[in-house]
C-alpha positions in Angstrom: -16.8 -49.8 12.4 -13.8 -50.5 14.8 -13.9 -49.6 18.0 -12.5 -46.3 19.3 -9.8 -45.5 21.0 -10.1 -42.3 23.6 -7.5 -40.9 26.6 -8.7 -41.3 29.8 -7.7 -38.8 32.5 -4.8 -40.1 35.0 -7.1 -41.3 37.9 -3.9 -41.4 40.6 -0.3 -41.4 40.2 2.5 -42.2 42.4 6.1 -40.9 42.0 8.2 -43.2 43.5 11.0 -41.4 45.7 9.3 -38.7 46.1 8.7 -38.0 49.7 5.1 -36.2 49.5 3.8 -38.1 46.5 4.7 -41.1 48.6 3.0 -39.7 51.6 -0.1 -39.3 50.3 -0.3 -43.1 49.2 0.3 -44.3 52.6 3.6 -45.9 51.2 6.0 -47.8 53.1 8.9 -49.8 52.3 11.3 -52.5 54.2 15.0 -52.4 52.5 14.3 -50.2 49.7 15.7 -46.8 49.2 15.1 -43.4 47.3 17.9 -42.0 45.1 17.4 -40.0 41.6 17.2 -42.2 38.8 17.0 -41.9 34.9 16.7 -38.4 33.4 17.5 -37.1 37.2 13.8 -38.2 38.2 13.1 -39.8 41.7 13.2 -43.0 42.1 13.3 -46.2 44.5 14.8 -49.6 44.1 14.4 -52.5 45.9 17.3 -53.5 48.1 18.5 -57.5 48.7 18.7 -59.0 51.9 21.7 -60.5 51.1 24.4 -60.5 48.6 23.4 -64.4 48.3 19.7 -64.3 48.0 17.6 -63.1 45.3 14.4 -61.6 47.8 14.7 -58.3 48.5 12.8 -55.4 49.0 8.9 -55.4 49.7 7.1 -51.8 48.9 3.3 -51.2 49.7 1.1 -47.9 48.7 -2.6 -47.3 48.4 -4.1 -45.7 45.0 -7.0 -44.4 44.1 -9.4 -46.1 41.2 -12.4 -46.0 39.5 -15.1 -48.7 40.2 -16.9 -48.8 37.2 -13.5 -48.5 34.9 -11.3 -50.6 33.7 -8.0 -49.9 35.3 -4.2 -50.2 34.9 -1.1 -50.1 37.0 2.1 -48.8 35.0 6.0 -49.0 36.2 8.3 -46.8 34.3 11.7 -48.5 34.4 14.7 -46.7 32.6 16.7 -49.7 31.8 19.7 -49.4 33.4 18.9 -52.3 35.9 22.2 -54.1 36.5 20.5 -57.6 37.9 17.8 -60.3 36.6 15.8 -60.4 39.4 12.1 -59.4 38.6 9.6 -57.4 40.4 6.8 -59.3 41.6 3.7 -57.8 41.9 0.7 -59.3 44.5 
């Protein structure tokens, strides 16, 4: 017999660029900014420093997990970014 596969309920979730969702998780963020993104959801995207440096934005947030469970971290991105810079996560 294979293992099985069962949902799990949604421990946390952040919605980026929205102002109380992003209250809640204690989130801050230095050159970023809100706007409304794919499928008119909110959003936020990380902003460069400069025009000839590929740093830009840093975000942080607090979210709540289980500590017996495994856990995962998912970013919806739409696909319309218009750069190859990466996100970087720490």
């Amino acid at each position: 017999m294979t293992g099985l596969i069962t949902a799990s309920a949604v421990e946390d979730e952040l919605i980026f660029g929205n102002a109380s969702s992003e209250k809640r998780h204690s989130f801050t963020g230095h050159f970023t900014e809100a706007y409304t993104g794919g499928l008119r959801e909110p959003a936020r995207r990380m902003l460069p420093y400069s025009s000839a440096h590929w740093e830009g934005g840093t975000c942080s947030f607090r979210m709540r997990v289980n500590p017996v469970e495994q856990n995962y971290f998912t970013v919806r991105l739409f696909g319309d970014e218009t750069d190859r810079n990466n996100i970087l996560f720490l």
